[in-house]
TIFIFI-116353 format. One record per residue (C-alpha): residue number from 1; x, y, z. Coordinates in steps of 0.05 Angstrom, whole numbers, plus 5000, padded with zeros to 4 digits. Layout:
BEGIN
+------+------+------+------+
| resi |    X |    Y |    Z |
+------+------+------+------+
|  NUM |    X |    Y |    Z |
...
+------+------+------+------+
// end
This chain:
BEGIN
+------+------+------+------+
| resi |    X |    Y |    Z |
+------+------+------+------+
|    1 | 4612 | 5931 | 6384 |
|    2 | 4650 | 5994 | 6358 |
|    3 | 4678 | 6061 | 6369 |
|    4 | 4651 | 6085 | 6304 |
|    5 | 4578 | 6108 | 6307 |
|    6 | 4586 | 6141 | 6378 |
|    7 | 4663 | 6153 | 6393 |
|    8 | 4678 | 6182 | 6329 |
|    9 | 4619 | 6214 | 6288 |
|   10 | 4580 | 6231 | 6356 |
|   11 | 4630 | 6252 | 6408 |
|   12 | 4692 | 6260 | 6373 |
|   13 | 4676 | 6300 | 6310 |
|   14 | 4604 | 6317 | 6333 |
|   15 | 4570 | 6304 | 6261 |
|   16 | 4497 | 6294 | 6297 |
|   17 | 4461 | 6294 | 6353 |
|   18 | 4427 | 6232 | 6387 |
|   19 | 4368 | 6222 | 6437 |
|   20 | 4390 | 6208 | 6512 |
|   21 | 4373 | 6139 | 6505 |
|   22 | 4416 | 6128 | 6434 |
|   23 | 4478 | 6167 | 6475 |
|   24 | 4476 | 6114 | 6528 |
|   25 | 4462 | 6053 | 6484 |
|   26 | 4519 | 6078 | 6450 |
|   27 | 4569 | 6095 | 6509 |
|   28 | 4549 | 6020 | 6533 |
|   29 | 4566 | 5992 | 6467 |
|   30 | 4626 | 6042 | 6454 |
|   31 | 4649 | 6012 | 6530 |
|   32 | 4653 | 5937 | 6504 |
|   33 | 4698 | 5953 | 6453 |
|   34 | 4751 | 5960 | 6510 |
|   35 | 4785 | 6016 | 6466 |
|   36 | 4782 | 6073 | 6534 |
|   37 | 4725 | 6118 | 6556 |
|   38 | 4694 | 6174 | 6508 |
|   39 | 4720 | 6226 | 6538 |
|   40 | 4805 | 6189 | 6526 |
|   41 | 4779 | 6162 | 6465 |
|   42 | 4752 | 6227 | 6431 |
|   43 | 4800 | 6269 | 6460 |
|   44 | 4856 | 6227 | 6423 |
|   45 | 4817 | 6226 | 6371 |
|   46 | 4814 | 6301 | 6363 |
|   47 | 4884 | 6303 | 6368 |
|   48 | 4901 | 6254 | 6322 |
|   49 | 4864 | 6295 | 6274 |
|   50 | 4894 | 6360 | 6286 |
|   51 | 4971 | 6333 | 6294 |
|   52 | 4965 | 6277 | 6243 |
|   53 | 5036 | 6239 | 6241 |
|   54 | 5067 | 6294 | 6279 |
|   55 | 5106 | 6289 | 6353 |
|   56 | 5029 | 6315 | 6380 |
|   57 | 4990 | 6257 | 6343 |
|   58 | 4977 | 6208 | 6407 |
|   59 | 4977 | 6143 | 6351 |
|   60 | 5043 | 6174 | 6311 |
|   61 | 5078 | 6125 | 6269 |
|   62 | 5142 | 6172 | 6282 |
|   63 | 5131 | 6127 | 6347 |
|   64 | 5149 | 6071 | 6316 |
|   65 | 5090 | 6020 | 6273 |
|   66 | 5079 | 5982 | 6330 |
|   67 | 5062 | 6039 | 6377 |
|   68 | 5013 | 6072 | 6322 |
|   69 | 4987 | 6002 | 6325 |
|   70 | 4962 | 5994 | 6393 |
|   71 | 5023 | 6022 | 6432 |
|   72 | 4982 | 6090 | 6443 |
|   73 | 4927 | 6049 | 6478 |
|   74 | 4971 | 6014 | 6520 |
|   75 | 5034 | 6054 | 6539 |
|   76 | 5018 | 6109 | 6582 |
|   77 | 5031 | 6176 | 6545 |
|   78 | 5062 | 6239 | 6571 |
|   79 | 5014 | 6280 | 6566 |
|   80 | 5055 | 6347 | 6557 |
|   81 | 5071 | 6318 | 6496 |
|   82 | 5009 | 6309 | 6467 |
|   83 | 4982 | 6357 | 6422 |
|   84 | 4921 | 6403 | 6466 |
|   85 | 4858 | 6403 | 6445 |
|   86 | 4785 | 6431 | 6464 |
|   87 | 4744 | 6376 | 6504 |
|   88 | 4701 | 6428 | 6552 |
|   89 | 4639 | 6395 | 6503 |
|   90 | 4660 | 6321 | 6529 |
|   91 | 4670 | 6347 | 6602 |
|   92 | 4602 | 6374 | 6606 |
|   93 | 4566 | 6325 | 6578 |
|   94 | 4538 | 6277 | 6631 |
|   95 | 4536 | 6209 | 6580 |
|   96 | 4599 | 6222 | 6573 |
|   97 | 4625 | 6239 | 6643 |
|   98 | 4580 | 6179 | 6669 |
|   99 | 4615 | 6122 | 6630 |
|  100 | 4682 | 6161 | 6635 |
|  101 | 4671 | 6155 | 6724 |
|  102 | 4646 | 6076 | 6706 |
|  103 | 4689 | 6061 | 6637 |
|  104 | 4723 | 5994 | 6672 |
|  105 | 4651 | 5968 | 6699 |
|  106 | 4622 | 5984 | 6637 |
|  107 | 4680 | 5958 | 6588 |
|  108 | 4687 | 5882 | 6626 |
|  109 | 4605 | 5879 | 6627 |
|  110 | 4587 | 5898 | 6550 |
|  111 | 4655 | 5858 | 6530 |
|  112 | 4653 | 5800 | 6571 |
|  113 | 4590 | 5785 | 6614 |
|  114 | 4536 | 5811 | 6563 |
|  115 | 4552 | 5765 | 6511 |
|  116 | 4568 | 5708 | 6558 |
|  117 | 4491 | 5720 | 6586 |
|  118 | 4458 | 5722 | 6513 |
|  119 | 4488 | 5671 | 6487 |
|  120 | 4477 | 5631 | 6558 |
|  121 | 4412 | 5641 | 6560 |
|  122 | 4391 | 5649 | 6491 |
|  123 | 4411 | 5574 | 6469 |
|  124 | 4448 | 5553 | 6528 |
|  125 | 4519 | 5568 | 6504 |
|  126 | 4564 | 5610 | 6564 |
|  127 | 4631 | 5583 | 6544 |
|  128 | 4616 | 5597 | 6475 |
|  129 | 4596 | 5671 | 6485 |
|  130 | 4654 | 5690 | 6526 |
|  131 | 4694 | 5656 | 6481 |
|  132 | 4680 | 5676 | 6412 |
|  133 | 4627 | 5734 | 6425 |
|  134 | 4673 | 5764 | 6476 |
|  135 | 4745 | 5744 | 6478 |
|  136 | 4747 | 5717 | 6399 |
|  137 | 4705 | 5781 | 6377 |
|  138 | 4751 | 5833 | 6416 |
|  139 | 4820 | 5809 | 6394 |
|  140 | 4786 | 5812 | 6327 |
|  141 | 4757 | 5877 | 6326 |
|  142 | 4813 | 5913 | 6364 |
|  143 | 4862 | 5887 | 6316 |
|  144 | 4829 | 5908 | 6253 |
|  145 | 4812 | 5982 | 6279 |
|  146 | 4885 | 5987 | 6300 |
|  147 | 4898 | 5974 | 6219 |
|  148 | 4866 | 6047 | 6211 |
|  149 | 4927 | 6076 | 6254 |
|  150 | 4975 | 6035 | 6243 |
|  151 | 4977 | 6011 | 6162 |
|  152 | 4937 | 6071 | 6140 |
|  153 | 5001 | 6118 | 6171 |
|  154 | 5057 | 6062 | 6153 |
|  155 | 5082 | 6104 | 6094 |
|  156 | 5097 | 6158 | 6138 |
|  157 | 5136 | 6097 | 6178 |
|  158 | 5170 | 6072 | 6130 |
|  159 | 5201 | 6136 | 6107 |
|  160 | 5222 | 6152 | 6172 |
|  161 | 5245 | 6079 | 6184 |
|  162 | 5214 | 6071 | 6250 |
|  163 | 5181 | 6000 | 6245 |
+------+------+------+------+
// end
């Protein structure tokens, strides 16, 4: 499960459109990746983009490298001094709105109790799909998107001497 196909290149950058039904495959999918609703996501996304490695960027490694790392996700951010952006798309956009109202339901059940319940049923393995195809997978995944703000800005740390 990932941000990518939906989060970014659907809602965040809107590169294409999708069928109702790909939109909320995707926002359920998007969910399990624990990473916060569309609309956060997107938003900080958009951001990012616009105030890259500024004061305004919400992942800025002038934060410090662990902040860029997964800091921004966790931290709660001021939101005066985050850079403003144009969601008024994402707000009227019920997909969006919908898993935004439901994102903690949504994120424990794709992350945790989905796989748990294939793998359960599928060949009888429960502990084994909340453990590697939830827990396992998530740490995993989390941590290796995180790379993308973190080491992919760490120049821009370094110079400033903020690790």
């Amino acid at each position: 499960m990932t941000t990518s196909p939906g989060y970014h290149g659907l809602w965040s950058h809107t590169s294409y459109t999708a069928t109702y039904p790909i939109q909320i495959f995707l926002a359920l999918v998007g969910g399990g990746a624990i990473q916060g609703s569309i609309r956060w996501w997107s938003r900080n996304h958009r951001a990012h983009h616009r105030y890259t490695d500024t004061l305004k960027d919400p992942y800025s490694v002038q934060k410090g490298l662990l902040y860029s790392h997964m800091g921004w996700m966790v931290l709660k951010q001021d939101p005066q001094r985050i850079g403003r952006v144009d969601i008024t798309d994402l707000n009227n956009d019920p997909v969006v709105m919908w898993q935004h109202r439901n994102f903690v339901t949504i994120a424990l059940s794709m992350s945790f109790l989905f796989p748990c319940v294939v793998a359960g049923l599928g060949w009888g393995d429960w502990k084994g799909g909340l453990i590697y195809a939830g827990i396992l997978r998530l740490l995993v995944v989390q941590q290796a998107t995180f790379c993308v703000n973190s080491l992919a800005h760490c120049k821009s740390c370094l110079l400033s001497s903020h690790i």
